[in-house]
N, CA, C and O atoms as CSV, one atom per row, in Angstrom:
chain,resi,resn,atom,element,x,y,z
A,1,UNK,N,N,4.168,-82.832,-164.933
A,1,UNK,CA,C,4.893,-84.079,-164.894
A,1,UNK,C,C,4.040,-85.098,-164.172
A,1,UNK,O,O,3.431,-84.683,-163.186
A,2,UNK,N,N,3.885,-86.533,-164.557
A,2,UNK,CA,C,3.183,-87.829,-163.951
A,2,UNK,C,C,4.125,-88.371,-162.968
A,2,UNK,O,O,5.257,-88.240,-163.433
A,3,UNK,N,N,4.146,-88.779,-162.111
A,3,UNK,CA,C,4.669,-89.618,-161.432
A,3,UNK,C,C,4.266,-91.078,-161.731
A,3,UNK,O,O,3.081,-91.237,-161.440
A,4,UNK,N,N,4.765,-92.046,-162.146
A,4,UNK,CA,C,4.377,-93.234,-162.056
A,4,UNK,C,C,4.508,-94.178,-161.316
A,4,UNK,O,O,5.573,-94.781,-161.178
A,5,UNK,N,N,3.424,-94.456,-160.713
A,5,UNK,CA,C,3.276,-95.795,-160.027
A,5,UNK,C,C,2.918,-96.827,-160.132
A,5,UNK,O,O,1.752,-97.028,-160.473
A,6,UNK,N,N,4.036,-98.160,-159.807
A,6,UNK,CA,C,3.865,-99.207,-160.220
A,6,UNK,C,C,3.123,-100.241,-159.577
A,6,UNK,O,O,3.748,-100.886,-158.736
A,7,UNK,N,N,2.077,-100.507,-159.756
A,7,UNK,CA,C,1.551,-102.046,-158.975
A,7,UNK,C,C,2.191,-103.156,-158.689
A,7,UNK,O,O,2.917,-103.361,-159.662
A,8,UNK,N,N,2.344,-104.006,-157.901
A,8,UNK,CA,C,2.800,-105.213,-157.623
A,8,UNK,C,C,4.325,-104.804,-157.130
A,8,UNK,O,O,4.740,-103.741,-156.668
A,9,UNK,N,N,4.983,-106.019,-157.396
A,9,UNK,CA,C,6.366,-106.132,-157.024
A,9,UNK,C,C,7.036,-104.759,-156.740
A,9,UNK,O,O,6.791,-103.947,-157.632
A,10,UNK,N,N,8.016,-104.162,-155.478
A,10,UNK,CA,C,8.274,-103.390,-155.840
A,10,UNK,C,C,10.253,-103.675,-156.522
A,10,UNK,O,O,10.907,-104.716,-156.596
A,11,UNK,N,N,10.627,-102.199,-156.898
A,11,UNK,CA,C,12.561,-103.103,-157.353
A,11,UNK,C,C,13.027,-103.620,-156.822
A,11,UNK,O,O,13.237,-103.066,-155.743
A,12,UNK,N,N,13.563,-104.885,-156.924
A,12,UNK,CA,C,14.545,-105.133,-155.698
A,12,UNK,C,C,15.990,-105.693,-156.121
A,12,UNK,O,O,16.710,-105.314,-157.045
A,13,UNK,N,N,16.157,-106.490,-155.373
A,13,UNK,CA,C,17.458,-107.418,-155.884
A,13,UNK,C,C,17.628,-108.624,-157.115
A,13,UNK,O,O,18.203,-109.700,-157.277
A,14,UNK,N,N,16.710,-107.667,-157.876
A,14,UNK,CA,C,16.996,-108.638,-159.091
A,14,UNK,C,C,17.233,-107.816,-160.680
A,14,UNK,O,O,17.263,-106.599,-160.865
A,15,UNK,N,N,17.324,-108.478,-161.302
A,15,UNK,CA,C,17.690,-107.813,-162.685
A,15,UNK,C,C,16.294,-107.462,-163.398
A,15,UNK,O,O,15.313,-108.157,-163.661
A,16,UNK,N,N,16.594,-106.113,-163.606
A,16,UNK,CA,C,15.694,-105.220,-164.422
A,16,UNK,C,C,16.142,-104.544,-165.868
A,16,UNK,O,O,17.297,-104.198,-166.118
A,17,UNK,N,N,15.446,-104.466,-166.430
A,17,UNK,CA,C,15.486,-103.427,-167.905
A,17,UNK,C,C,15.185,-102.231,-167.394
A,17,UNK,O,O,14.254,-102.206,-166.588
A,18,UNK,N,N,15.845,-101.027,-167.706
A,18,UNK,CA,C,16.017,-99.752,-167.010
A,18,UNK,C,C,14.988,-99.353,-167.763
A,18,UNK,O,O,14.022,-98.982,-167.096
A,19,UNK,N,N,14.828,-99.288,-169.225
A,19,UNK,CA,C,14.224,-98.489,-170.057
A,19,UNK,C,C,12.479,-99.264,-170.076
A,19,UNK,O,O,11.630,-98.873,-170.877
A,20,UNK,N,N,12.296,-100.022,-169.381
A,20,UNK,CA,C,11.203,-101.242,-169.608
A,20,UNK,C,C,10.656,-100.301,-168.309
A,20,UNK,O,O,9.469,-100.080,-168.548
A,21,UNK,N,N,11.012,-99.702,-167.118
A,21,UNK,CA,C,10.586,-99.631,-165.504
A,21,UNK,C,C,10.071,-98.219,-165.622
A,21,UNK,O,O,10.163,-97.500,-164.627
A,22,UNK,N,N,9.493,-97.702,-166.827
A,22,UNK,CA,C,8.854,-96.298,-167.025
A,22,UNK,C,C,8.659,-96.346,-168.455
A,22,UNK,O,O,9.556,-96.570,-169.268
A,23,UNK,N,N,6.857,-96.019,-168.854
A,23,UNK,CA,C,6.298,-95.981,-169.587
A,23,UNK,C,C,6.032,-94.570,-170.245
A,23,UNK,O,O,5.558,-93.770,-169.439
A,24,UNK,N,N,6.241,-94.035,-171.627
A,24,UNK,CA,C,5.824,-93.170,-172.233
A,24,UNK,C,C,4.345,-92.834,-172.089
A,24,UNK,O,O,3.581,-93.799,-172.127
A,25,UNK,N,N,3.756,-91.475,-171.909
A,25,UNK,CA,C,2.609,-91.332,-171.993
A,25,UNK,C,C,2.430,-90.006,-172.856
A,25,UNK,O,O,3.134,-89.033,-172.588
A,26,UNK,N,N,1.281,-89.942,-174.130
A,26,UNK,CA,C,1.567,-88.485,-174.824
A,26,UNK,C,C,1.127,-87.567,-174.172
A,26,UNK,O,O,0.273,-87.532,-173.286
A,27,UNK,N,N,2.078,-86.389,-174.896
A,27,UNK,CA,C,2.105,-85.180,-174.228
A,27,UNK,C,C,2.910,-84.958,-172.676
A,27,UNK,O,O,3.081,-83.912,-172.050
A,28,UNK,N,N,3.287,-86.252,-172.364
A,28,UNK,CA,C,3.691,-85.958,-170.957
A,28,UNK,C,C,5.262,-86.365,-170.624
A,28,UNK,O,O,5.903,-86.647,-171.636
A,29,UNK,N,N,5.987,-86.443,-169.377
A,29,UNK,CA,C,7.082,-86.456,-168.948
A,29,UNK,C,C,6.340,-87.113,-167.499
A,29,UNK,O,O,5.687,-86.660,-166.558
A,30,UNK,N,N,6.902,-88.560,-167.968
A,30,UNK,CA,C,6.582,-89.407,-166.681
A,30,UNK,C,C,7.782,-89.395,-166.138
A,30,UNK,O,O,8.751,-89.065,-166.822
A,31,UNK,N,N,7.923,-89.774,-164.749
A,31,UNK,CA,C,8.856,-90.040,-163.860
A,31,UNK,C,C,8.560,-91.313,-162.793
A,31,UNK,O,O,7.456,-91.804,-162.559
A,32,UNK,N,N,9.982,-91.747,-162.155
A,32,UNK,CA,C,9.659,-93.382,-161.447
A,32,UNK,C,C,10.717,-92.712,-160.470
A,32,UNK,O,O,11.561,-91.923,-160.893
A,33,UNK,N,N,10.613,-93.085,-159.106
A,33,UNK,CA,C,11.978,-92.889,-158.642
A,33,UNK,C,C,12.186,-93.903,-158.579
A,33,UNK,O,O,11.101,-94.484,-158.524
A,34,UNK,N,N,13.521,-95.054,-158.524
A,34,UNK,CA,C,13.921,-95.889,-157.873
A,34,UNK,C,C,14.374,-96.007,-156.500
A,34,UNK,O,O,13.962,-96.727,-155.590
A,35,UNK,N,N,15.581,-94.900,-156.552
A,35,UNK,CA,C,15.844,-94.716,-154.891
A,35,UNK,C,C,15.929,-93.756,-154.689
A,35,UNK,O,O,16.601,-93.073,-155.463
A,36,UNK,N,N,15.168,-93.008,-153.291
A,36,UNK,CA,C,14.709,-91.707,-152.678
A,36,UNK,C,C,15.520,-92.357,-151.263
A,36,UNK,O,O,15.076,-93.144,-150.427
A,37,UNK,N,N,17.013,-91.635,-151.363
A,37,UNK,CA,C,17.518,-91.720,-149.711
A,37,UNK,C,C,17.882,-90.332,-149.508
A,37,UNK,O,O,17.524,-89.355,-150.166
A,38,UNK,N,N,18.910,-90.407,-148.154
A,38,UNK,CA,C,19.152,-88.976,-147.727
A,38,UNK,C,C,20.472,-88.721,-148.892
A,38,UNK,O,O,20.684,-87.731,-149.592
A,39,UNK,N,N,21.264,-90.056,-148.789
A,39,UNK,CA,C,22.373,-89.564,-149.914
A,39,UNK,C,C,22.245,-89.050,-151.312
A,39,UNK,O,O,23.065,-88.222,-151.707
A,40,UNK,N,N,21.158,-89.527,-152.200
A,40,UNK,CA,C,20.924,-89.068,-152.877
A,40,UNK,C,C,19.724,-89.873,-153.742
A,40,UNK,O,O,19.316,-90.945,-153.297
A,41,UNK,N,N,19.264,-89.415,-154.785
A,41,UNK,CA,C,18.092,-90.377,-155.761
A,41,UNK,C,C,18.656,-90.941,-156.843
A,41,UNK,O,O,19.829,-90.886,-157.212
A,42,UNK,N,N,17.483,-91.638,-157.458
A,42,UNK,CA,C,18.086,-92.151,-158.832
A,42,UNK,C,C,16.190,-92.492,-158.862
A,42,UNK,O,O,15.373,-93.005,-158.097
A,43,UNK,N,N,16.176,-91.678,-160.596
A,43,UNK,CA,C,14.938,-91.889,-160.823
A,43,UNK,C,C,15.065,-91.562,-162.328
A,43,UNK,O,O,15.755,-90.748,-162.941
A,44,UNK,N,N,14.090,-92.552,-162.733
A,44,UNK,CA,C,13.713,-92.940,-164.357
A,44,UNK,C,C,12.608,-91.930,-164.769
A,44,UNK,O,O,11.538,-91.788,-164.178
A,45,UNK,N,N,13.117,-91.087,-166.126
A,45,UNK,CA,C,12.125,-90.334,-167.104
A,45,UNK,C,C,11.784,-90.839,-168.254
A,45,UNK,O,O,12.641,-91.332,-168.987
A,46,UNK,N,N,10.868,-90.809,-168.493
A,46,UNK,CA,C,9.927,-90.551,-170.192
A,46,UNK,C,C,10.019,-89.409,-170.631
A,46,UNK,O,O,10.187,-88.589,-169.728
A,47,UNK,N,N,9.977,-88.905,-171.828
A,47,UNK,CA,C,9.631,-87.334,-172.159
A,47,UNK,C,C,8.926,-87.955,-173.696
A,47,UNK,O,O,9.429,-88.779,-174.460
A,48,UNK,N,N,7.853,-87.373,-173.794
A,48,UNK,CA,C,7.114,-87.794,-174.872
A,48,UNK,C,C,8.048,-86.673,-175.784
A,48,UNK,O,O,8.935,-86.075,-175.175
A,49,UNK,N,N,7.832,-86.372,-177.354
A,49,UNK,CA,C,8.779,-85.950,-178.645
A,49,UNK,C,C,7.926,-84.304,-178.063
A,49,UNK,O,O,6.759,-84.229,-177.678
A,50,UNK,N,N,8.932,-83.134,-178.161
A,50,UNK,CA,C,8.300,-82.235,-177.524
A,50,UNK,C,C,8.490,-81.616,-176.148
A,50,UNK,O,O,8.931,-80.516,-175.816
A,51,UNK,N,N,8.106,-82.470,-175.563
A,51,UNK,CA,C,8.321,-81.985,-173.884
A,51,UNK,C,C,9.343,-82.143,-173.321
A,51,UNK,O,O,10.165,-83.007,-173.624
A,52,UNK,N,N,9.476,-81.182,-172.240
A,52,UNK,CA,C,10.756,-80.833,-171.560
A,52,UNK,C,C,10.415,-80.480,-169.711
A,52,UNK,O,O,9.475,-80.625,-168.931
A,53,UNK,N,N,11.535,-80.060,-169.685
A,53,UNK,CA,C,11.689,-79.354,-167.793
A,53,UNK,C,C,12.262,-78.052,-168.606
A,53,UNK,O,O,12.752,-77.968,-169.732
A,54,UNK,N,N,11.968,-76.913,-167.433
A,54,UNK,CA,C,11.858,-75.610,-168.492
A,54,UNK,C,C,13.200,-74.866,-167.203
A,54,UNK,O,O,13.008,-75.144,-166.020
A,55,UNK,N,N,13.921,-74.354,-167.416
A,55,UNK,CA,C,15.621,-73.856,-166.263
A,55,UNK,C,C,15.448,-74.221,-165.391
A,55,UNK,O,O,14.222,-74.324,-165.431
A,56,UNK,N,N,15.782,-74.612,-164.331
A,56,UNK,CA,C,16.162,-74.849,-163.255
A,56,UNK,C,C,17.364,-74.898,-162.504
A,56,UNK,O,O,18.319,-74.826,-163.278
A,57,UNK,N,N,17.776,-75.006,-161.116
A,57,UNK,CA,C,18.967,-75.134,-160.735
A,57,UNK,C,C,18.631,-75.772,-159.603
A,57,UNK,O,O,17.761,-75.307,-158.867
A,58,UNK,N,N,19.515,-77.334,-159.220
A,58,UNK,CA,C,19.433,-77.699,-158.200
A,58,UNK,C,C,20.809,-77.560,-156.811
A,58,UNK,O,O,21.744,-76.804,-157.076
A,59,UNK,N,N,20.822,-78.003,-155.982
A,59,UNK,CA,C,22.025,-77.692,-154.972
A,59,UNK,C,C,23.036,-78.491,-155.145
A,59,UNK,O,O,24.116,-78.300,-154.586
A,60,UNK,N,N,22.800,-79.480,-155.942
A,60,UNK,CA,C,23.646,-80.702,-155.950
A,60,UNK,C,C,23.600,-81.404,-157.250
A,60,UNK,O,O,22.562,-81.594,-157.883
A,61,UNK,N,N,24.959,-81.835,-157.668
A,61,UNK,CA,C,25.210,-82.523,-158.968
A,61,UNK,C,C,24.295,-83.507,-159.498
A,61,UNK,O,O,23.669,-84.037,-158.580
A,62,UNK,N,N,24.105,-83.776,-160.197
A,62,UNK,CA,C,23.252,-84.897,-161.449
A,62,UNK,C,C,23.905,-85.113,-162.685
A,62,UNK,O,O,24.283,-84.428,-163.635
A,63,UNK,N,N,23.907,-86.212,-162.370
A,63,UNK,CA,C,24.476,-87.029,-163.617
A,63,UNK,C,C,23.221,-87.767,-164.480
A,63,UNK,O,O,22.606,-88.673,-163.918
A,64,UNK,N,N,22.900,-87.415,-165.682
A,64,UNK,CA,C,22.407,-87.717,-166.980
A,64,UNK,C,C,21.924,-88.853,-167.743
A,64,UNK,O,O,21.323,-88.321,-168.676
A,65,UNK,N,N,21.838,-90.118,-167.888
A,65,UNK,CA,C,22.356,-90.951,-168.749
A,65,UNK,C,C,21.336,-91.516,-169.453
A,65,UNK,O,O,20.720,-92.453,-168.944
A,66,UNK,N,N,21.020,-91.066,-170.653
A,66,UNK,CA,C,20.223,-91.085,-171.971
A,66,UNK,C,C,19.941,-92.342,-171.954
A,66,UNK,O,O,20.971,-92.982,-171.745
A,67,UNK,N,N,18.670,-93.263,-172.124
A,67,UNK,CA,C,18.885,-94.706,-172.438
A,67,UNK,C,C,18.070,-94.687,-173.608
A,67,UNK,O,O,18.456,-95.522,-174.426
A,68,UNK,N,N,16.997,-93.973,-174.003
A,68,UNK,CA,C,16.721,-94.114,-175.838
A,68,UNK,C,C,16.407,-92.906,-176.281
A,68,UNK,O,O,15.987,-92.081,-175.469
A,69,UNK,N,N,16.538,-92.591,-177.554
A,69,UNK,CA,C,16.101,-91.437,-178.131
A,69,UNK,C,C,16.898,-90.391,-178.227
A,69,UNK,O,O,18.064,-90.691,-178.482
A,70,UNK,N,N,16.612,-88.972,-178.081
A,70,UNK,CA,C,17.157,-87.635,-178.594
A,70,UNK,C,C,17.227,-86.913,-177.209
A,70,UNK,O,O,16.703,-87.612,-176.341
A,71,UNK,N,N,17.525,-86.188,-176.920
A,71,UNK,CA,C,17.372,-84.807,-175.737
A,71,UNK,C,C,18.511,-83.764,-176.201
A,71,UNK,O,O,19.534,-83.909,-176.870
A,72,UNK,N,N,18.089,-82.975,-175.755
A,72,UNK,CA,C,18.606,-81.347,-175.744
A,72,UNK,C,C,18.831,-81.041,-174.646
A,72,UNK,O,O,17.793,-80.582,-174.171
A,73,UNK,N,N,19.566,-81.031,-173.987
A,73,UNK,CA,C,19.890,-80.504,-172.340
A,73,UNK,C,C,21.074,-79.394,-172.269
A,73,UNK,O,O,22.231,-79.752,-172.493
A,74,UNK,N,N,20.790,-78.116,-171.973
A,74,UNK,CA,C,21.240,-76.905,-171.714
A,74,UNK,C,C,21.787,-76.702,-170.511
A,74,UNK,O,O,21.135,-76.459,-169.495
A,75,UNK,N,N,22.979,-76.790,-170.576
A,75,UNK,CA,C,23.348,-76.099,-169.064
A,75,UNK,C,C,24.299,-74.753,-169.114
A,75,UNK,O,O,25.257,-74.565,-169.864
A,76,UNK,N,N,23.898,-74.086,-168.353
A,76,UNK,CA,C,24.516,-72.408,-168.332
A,76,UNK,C,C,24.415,-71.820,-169.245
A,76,UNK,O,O,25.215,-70.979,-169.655
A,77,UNK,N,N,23.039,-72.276,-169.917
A,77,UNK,CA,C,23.000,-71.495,-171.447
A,77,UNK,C,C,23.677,-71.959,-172.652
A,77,UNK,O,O,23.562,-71.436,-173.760
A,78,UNK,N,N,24.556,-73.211,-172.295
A,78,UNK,CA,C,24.947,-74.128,-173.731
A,78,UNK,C,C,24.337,-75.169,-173.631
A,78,UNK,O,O,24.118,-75.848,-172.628
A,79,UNK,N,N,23.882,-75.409,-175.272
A,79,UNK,CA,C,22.774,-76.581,-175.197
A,79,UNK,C,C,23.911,-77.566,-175.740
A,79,UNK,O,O,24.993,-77.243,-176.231
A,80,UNK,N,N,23.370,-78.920,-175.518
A,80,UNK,CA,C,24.203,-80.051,-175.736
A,80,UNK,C,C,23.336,-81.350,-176.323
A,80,UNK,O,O,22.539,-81.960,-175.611
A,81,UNK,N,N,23.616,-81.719,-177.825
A,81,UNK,CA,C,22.506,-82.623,-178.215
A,81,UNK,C,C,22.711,-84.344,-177.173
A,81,UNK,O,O,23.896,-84.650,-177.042
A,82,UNK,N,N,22.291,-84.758,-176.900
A,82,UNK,CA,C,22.417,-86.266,-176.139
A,82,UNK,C,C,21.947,-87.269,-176.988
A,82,UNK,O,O,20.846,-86.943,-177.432
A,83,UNK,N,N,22.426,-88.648,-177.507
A,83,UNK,CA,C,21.383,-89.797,-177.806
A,83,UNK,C,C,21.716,-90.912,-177.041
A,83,UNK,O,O,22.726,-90.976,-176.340
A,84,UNK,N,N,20.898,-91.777,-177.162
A,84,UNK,CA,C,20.950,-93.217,-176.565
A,84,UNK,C,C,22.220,-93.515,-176.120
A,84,UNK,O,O,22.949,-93.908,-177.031
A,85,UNK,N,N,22.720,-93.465,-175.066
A,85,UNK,CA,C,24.096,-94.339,-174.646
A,85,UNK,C,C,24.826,-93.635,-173.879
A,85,UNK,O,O,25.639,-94.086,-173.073
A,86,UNK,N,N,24.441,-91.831,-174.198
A,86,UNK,CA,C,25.470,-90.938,-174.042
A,86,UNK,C,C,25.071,-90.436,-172.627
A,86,UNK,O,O,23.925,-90.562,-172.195
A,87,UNK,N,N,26.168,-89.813,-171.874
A,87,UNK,CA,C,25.679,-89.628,-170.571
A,87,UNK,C,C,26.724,-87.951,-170.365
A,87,UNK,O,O,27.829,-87.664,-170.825
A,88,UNK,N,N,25.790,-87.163,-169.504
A,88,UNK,CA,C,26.383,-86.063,-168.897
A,88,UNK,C,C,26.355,-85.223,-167.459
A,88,UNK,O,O,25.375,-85.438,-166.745
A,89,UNK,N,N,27.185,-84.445,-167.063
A,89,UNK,CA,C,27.177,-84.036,-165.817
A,89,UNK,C,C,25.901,-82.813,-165.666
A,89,UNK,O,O,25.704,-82.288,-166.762
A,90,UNK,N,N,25.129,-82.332,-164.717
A,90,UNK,CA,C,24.754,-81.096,-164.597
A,90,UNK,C,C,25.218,-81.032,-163.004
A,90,UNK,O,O,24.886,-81.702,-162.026
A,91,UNK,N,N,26.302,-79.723,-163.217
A,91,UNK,CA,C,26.910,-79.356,-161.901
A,91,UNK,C,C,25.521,-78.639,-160.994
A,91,UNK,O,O,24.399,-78.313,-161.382
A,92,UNK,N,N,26.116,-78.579,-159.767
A,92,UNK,CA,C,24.976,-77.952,-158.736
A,92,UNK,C,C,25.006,-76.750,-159.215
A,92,UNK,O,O,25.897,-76.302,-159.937
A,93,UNK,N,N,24.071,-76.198,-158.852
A,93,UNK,CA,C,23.619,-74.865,-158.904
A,93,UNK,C,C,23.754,-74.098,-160.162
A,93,UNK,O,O,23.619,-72.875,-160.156
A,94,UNK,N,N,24.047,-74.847,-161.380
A,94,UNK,CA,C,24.046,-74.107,-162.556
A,94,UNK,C,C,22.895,-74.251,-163.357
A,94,UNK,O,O,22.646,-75.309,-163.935
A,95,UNK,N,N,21.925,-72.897,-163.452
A,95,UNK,CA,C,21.080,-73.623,-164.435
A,95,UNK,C,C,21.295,-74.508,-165.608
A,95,UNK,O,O,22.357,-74.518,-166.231
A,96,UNK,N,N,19.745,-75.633,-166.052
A,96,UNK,CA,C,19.803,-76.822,-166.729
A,96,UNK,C,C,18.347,-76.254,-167.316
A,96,UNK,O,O,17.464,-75.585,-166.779
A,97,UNK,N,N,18.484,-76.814,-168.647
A,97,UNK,CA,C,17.126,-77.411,-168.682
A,97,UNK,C,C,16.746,-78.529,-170.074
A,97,UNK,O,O,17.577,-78.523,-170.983
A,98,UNK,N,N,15.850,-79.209,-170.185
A,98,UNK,CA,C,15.774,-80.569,-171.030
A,98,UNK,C,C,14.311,-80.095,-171.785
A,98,UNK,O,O,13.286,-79.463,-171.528
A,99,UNK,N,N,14.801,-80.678,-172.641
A,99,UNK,CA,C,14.046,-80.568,-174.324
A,99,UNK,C,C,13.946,-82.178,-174.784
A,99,UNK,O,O,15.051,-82.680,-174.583
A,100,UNK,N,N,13.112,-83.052,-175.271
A,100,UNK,CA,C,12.778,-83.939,-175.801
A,100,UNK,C,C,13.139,-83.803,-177.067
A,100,UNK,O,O,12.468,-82.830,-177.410
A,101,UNK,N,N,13.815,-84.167,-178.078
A,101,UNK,CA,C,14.034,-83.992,-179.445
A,101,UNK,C,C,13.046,-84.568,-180.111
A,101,UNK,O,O,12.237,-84.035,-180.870
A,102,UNK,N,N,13.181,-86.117,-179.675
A,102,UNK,CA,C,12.144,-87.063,-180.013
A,102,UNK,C,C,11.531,-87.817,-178.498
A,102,UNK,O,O,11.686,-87.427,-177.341
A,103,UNK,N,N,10.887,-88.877,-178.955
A,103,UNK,CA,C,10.656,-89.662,-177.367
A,103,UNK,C,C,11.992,-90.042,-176.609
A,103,UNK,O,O,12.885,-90.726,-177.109
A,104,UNK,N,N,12.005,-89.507,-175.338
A,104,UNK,CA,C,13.394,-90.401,-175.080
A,104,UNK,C,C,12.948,-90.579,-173.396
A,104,UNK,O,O,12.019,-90.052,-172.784
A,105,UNK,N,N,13.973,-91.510,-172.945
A,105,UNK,CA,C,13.879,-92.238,-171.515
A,105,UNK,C,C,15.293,-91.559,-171.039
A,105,UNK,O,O,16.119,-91.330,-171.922
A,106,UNK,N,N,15.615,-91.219,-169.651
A,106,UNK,CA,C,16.675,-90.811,-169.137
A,106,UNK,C,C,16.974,-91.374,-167.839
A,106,UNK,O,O,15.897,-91.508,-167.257
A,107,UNK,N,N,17.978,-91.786,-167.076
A,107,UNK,CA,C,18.024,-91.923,-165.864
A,107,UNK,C,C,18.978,-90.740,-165.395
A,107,UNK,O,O,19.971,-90.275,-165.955
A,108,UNK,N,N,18.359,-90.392,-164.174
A,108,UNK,CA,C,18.911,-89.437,-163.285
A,108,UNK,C,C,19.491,-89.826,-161.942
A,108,UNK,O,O,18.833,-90.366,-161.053
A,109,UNK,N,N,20.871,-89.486,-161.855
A,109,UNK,CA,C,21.318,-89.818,-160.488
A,109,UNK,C,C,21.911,-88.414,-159.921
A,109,UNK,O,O,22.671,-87.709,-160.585
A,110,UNK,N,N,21.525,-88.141,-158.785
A,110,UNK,CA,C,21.386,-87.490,-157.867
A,110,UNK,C,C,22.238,-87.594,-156.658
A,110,UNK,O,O,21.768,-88.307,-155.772
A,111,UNK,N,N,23.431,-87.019,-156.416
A,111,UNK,CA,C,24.544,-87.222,-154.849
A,111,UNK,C,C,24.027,-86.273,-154.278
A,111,UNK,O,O,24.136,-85.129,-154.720
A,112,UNK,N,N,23.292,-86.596,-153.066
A,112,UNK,CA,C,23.337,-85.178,-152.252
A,112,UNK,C,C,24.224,-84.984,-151.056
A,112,UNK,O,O,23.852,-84.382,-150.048
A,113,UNK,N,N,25.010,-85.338,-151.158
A,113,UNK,CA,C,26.353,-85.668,-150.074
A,113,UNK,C,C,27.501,-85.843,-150.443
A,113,UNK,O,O,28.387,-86.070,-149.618
């Protein structure tokens, strides 16, 4: 996975395009965080057509929310197709894992509290 970092300005209090604030790169699964606190994150994905995050389980809930394209996201062993608009839960501690159908962008929010 890339982490991407942005030059100049960093987010702030103004209006942004969610899907504009993280760039596709092939073959890869970029990532942006926006906000890294103690309560929780919120950070922007790419997944080029193809690539994925392979099971996992985190301690704490995440919420989903597709902003273009296809994904496949599995949780507890049921897969669930996603497109553009559509948004879903992954409870704590249940394995997950994400499949790219086609290119798609995702935002992830993260409560850790």
């Amino acid at each position: 996975m890339v982490e991407e970092k942005k030059p100049g300005k960093a987010l702030g209090a103004e209006p942004a395009r969610l899907a504009e604030l993280v760039a596709y790169q092939d073959g890869a699964v970029v990532s942006r965080a926006l906000v890294n606190q103690k309560a929780g994150t919120v950070t922007l994905f790419a997944f080029d057509a193809g690539q994925g995050l392979s099971e996992h389980t985190a301690p704490f809930d995440a919420l989903v929310f597709l902003l273009e394209g296809e994904a496949e996201i599995a949780i507890g062993g049921q897969p669930h197709r996603l497109q553009a608009g559509e948004i879903i839960l992954m409870p704590a501690n249940i394995p997950h894992a994400v499949k790219a159908q086609t290119r798609f962008k995702m935002l992830l929010i993260m409560i850790r509290s």
